[in-house]
N, C-alpha and C positions, 0 to 999 in steps of 0.2 A: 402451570409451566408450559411454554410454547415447547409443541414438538421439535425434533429437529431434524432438517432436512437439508440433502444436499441436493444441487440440481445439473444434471451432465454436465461437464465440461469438457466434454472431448468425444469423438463418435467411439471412443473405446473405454469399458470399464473393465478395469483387470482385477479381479479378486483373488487373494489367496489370503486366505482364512483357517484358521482351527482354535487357538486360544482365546480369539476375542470374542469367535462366536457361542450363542448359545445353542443347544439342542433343546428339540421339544418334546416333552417327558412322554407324551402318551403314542407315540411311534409304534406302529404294530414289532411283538419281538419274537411271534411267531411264525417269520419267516429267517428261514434257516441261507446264513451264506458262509460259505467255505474259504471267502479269503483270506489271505492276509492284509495284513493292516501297511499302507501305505498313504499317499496324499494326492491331491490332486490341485488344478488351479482352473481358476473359471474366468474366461473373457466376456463379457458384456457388452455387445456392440449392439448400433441402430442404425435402420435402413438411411441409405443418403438420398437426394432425390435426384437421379440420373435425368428425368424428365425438368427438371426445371433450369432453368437458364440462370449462369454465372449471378450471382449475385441478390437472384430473386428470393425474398424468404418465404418460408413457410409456416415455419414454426415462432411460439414466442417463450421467454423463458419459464412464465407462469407454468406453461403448461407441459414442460419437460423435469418438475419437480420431481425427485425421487426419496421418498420418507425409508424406506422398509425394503427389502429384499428378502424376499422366504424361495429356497433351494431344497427339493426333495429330490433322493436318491432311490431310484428305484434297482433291483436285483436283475439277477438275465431269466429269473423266472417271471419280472415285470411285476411283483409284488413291492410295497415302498419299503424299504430300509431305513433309511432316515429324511432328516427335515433337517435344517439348518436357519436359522432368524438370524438377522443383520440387520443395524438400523446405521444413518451416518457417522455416528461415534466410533463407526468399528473402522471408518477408514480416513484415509489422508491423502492429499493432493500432489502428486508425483506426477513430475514432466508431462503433467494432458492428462493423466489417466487417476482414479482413483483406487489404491492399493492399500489392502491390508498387509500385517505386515506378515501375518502366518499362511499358511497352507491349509487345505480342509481336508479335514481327518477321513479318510473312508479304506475300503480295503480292494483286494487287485480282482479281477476277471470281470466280466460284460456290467456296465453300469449304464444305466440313464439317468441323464438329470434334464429334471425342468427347472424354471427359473420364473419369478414374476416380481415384480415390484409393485408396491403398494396396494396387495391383496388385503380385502377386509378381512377381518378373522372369522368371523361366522364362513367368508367362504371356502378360506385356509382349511378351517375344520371338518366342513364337506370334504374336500379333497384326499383327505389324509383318510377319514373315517371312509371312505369308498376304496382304498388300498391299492386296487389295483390299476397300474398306468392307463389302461385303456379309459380311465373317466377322464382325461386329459383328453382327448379326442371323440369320444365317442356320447357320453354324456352331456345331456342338455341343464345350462344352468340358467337361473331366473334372474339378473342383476340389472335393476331400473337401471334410469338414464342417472339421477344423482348420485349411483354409485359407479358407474362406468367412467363418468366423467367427473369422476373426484371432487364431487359438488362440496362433500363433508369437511374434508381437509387437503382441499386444492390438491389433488394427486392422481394424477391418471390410472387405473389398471394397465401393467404393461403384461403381458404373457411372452415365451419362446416363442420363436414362429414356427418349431418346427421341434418332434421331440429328437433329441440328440445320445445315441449311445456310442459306448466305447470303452475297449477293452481297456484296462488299466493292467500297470504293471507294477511289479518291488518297484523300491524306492528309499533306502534310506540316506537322508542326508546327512554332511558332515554338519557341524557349529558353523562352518564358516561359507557355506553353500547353501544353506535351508533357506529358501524365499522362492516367490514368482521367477528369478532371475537366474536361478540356479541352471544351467546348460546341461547339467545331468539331468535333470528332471524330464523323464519319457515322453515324446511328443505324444504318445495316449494317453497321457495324464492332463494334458489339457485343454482342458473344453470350453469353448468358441460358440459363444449361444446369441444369438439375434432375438432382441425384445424390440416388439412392437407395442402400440396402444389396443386398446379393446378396441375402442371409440376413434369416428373419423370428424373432420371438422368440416363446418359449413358457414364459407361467408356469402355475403349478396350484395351486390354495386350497384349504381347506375351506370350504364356506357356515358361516355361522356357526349354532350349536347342530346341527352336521351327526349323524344319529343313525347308528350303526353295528351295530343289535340288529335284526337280522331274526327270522322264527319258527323257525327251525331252526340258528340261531347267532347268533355278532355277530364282528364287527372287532376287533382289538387293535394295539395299537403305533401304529407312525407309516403313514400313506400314502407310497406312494414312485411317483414317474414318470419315464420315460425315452422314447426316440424311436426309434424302427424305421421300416426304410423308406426311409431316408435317400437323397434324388435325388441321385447325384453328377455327371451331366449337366445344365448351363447354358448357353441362349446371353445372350452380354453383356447385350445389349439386350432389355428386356423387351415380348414380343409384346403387342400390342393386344388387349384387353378385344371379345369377354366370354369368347373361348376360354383366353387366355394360354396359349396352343401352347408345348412344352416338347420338348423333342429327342425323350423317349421317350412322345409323347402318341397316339399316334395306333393304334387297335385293330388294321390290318393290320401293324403291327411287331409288336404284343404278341400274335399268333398266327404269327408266323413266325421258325423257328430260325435261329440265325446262319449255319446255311446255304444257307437259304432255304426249306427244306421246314416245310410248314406242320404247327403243334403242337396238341396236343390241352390243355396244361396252360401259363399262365402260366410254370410255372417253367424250361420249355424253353425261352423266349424269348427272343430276341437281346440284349431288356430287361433281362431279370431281373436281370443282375449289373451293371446302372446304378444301383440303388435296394442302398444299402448296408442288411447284413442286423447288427442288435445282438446282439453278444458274449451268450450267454446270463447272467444272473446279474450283468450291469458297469451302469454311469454310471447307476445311480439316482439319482435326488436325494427329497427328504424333500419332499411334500407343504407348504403352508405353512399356519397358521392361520390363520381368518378375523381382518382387523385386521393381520396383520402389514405393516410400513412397507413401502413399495414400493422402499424402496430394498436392503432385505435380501430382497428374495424371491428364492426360488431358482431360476435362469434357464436354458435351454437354447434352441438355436437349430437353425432347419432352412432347406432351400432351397425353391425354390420347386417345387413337384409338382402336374402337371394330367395328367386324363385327359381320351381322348375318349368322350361319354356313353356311347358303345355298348361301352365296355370298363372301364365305374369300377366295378371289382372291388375287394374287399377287399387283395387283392394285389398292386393295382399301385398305391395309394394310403398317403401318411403316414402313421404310425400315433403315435397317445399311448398309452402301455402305462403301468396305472395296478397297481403290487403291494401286495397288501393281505397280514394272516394272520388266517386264518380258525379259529373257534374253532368247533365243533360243538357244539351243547348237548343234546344226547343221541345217546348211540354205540350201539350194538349187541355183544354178547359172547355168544358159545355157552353155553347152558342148554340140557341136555339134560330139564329136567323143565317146560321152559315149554312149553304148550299153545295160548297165543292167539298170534296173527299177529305176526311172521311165528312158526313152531313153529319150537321147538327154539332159540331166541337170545330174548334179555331185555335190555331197553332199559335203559340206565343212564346217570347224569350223565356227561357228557363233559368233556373234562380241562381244567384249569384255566389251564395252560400251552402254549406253543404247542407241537404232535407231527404227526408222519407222520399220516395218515389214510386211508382211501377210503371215497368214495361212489358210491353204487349205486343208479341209477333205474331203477323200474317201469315199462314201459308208460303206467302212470293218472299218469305225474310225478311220482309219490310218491320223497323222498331217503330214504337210510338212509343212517349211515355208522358205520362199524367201525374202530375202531386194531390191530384183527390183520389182517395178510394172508392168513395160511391162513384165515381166515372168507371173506373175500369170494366162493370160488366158492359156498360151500354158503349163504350169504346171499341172495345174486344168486338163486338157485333158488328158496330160501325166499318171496321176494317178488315169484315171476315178472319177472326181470329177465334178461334178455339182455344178459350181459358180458362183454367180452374180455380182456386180460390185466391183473393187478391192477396193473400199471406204467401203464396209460392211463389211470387212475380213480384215481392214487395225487397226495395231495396233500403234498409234501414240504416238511415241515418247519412243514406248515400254512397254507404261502404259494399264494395263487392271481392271477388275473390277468384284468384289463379291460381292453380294447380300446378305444378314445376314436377320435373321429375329428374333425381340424379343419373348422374352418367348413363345419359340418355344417346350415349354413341359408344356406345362399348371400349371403355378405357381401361389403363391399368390392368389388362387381360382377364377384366370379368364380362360374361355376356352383356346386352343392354338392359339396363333401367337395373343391375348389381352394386349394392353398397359395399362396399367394403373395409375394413376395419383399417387403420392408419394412413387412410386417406385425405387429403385435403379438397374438398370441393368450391373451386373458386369460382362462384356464379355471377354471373355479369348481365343485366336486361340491357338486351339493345334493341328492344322495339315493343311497343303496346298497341292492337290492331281494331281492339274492341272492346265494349264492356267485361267484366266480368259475370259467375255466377254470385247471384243475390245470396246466396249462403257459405256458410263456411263448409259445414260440413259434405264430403263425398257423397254422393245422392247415384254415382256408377259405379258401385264397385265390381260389378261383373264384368265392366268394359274392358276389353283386351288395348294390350300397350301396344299400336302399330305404329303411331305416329306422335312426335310430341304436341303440344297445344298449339293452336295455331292464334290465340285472343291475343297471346305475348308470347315474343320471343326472348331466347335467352343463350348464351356463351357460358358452357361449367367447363372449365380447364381441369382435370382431375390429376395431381400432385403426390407426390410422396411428401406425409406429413413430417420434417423433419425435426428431430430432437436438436434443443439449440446447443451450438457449441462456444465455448469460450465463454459460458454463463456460469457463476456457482454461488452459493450460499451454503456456509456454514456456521453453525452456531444456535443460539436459543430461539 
């Protein structure tokens, strides 16, 4: 049997709950609260995107699905009292908003609630079994990229953005007053919570008439992009601006081995294996063209990644890996009766199609590249070049590769080169200056972030990802 799911239809969701929902049995019952018993009602809203212009979308309905809502209530000693589970059947379509038809059962004096939608239950049960609110904020959680971005069953993680407490008060209603709508119901009894996603999204364009003909070559076929670097460390609750502290933010972590003894290299770090590293050669996706509808662009999704300044390395930061194939428009091939520079090899048109290659830089920056590998060492000489083995200079299959880096101008009030969680990153290449690197993988990761790539250029408009409105599905 298909789950069932509803999906926003309106940037507000108003709950009031008690009959329909269920509680969850293993709730700690050894934390003592002295209220009384009254109700409460819970709003559900999602960020709008102030930054984007009338009519521009952001969001698509796919990904504004909501299966599940799980609500804990924590005491004003911040120990959890209860949990509450809600799936779509517990509610119904009212004027914009989706409403149950009861109230949620709880009782009066300082409450917090957090709120999330489509938490997996292994993590639900973390949360509950750690008790106390502070693992909301404070505590690091392990959740891959297919579970962030609801690879399983199409559903985002959404979390509060903020935790929310407040005193409640009595409250009993009449028969004929009991609901959301009741006007006696104590404006401290209702609580107004903002969910966002865990996960921000990432498309890629071409500018439009984008050229691909440098002096020494040009581009062929499609652009492709993919995501390295991947945080797989979250806490729930997203830290306050303008650091947005992330579990593995902080520069004496990212010099200290998981032993403790301190490292000379990034990759020794306790960190390192938090930031999931891409399969060499997988999940490209196809650049899109300029004009293409926004609703077919081709999408991937990250979490949220911050460093602290004195450590935003190349290697501890998100990466956009953009693959291109590079065509050489003139090779080099051994003639032994050529006399002008370099001696001994003669320039010729370069292949039509895409092939292996290497290139070989001088000292004065000057490229050469060759389709035989036995040339390369006697080249490299030829042109006063200092070079290592023809595998580190070897471009395979004619593919190379550019490094992008998000919000690389400090947007959405996080420092530069800060991911951040429900964000929309709308990347656009508007120029390609040079080859790429012949590898995929990051070969700097101690390089400090001052400046972005200068081989390609590129345009990220950074957006609030919105939840879409006037979308919904109910049913099997």
């Amino acid at each position: 049997m298909k789950s069932r799911l509803f999906q926003v239809a309106c940037m507000s969701l108003i709950i009031g709950l008690a009959a329909c929902s269920k509680a969850v049995d293993d709730v700690p019952t050894d934390n003592t609260d002295n209220g009384e018993p009254t109700l409460m009602a819970l709003k559900l809203s999602f960020p709008t995107s102030e930054q984007t212009r009338a009519g521009e979308e952001t969001g698509l309905a796919d990904e504004s699905a909501i299966r599940t809502i799980d609500i804990l209530i924590y005491g004003q000693n911040r120990i959890l009292l209860d949990s509450k589970h809600f799936t779509s059947t517990d509610f119904t379509l009212q004027n914009g908003s989706y409403t149950a038809t009861q109230l949620i059962q709880t009782t009066t004096g300082l409450k917090y609630v957090f709120a999330a939608a489509n938490l997996p239950d292994n993590l639900l049960q973390s949360i509950k079994a750690a008790r106390d609110v502070n693992t909301l904020t404070d505590d690091a959680y392990t959740i891959d990229r297919a579970a962030i971005a609801g690879a399983d069953d199409d559903a985002f993680i959404m979390c509060s953005s903020k935790l929310t407490g407040q005193t409640l008060k009595s409250y009993t209603p009449t028969p004929e007053q009991e609901g959301v709508a009741d006007p006696q119901l104590p404006r401290e009894n209702r609580f107004d919570i903002q969910l966002i996603r865990m996960a921000a999204k990432v498309t890629v364009t071409e500018a439009n008439n984008l050229s691909k003909v440098m002096h020494n070559g040009r581009l062929v076929g499609d652009l492709e992009f993919a995501i390295d670097h991947y945080n797989n460390k979250s806490y729930l609750i997203q830290r306050s601006a303008p650091d947005f502290i992330d579990p593995n933010w902080d520069e004496t972590g990212w010099r200290t081995a998981p032993d403790g003894k301190t490292v000379t290299s990034i990759a020794e770090s306790k960190y390192w294996d938090d930031l999931a590293k891409k399969t060499p050669g997988s999940d490209y996706l196809t650049v899109d063209a300029s004009g293409t509808d926004f609703n077919s662009l081709a999408k991937t999704y990250v979490s949220e990644n911050s460093s602290e300044p004195g450590i935003l390395l190349k290697g501890t930061l998100t990466r956009l890996i953009v693959r291109a194939t590079f065509l050489p428009g003139k090779v080099y091939e051994t003639d032994a009766a050529a006399t002008g520079f370099p001696v001994g090899y003669k320039e010729v048109d370069g292949p039509a199609t895409a092939t292996t290659f290497y290139k070989i830089t001088n000292s004065a920056g000057q490229a050469f590249f060759t389709l035989n590998k036995n040339d390369v060492a006697g080249l490299s000489k030829a042109v006063g070049a200092t070079t290592g083995a023809a595998e580190e200079i070897e471009y395979t299959d004619g593919k190379c590769y550019y490094s992008l880096w998000l919000n690389s101008h400090a947007n959405a009030g996080a420092a530069r080169y800060q991911t951040l969680r429900n964000q929309y990153y709308a990347c656009t290449i508007t120029g390609v200056h040079a080859i790429g690197s012949p590898r995929e993988e990051l070969d700097d990761l101690e390089t400090p972030m001052i400046e972005p790539a200068t081989d390609i250029s590129v345009e990220i408009a950074v957006k609030t990802w919105d939840v879409v409105t006037n979308s919904y599905v109910l049913g099997e």
